[in-house]
One Martini backbone bead per residue (centre of mass of N, CA, C, O) as a GRO file, in nm:
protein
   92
    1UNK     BB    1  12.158  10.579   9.474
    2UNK     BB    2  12.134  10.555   9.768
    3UNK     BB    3  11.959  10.479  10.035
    4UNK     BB    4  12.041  10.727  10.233
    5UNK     BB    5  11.918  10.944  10.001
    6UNK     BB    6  11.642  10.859   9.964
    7UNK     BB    7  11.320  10.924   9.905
    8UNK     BB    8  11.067  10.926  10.177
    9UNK     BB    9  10.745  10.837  10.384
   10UNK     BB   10  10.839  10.629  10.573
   11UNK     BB   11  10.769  10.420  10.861
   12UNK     BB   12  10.985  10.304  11.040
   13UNK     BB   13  10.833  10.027  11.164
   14UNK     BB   14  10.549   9.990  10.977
   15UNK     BB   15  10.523  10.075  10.675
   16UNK     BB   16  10.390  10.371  10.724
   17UNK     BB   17  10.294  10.632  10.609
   18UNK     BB   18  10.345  10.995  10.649
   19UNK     BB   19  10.128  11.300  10.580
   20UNK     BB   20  10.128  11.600  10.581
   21UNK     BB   21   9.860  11.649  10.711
   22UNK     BB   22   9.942  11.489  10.991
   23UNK     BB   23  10.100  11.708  11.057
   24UNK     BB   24  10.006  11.941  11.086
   25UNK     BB   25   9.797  11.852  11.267
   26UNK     BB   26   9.976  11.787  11.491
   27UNK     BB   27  10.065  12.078  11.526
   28UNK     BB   28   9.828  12.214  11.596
   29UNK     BB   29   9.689  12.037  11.841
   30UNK     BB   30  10.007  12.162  12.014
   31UNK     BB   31  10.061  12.492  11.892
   32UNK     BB   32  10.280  12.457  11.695
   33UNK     BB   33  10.558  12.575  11.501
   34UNK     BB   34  10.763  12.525  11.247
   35UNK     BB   35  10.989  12.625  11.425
   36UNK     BB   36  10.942  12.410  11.708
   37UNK     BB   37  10.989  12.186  11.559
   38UNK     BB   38  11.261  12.200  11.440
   39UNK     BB   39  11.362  12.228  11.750
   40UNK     BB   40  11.300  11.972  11.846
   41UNK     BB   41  11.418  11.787  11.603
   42UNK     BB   42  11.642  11.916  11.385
   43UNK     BB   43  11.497  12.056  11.159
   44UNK     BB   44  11.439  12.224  10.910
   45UNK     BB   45  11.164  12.474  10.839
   46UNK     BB   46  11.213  12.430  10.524
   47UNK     BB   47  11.171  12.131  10.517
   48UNK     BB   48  10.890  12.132  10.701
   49UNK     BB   49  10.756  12.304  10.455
   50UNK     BB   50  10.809  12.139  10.216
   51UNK     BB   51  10.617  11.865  10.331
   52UNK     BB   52  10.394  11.978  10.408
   53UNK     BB   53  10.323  12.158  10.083
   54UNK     BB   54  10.410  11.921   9.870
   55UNK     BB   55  10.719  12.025   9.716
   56UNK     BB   56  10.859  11.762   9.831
   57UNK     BB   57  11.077  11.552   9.978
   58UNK     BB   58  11.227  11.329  10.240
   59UNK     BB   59  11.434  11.223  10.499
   60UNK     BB   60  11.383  10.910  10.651
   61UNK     BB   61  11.485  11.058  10.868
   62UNK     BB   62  11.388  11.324  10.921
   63UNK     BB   63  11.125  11.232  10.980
   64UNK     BB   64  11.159  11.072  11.229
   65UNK     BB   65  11.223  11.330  11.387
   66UNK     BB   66  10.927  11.455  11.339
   67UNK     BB   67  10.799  11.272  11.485
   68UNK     BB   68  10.937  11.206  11.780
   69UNK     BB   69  10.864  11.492  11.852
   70UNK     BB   70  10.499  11.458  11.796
   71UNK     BB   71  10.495  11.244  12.022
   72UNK     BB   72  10.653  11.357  12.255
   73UNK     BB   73  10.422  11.570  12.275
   74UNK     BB   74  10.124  11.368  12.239
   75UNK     BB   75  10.119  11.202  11.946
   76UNK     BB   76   9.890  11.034  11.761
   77UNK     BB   77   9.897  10.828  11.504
   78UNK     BB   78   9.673  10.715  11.205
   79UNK     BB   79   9.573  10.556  11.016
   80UNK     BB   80   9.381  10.384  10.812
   81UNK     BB   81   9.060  10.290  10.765
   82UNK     BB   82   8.697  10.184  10.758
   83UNK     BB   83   8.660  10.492  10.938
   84UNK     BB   84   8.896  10.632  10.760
   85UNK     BB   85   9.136  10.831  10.767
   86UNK     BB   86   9.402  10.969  10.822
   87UNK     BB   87   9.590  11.072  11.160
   88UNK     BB   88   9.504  11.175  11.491
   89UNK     BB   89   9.600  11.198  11.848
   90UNK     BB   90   9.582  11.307  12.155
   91UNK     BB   91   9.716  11.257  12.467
   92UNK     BB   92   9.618  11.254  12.774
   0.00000   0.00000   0.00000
């Protein structure tokens, strides 16, 4: 298997996970449906529903679509730390 065909779900720079339920919550509060996602972003609603549902792995140039389409939208992801789990959160 190639580095390129890897499924992984790690974050392009910072080497932290982007996870299904960060996306939903992304998109949630967006207010946009997985078929908008996919048209921003070029990603299969496919792919994106199969990710959400965590029920396959994703090719991390995909995820990395994903991020930037529903980052340029307005959303800031969050790690994890001593204050909670993973999230987001909207861009004033």
């Amino acid at each position: 298997m190639t580095k390129s065909t890897k499924f992984h779900h790690m974050r392009r720079n910072f080497g932290h996970m982007l996870l299904a339920p960060q996306v939903r919550m992304a998109r949630a509060g967006l207010g946009i449906s997985v078929r908008e996602l996919a048209a921003r972003s070029g990603v299969a609603d496919s792919t994106i529903l199969r990710f959400e549902t965590e029920r396959g792995g994703i090719l991390a140039a995909n995820l990395n679509r994903i991020q930037t389409a529903l980052e340029e939208g307005g959303v800031t992801f969050l790690n994890a730390d001593a204050h909670g789990g993973p999230g987001v959160r909207l861009k004033p």
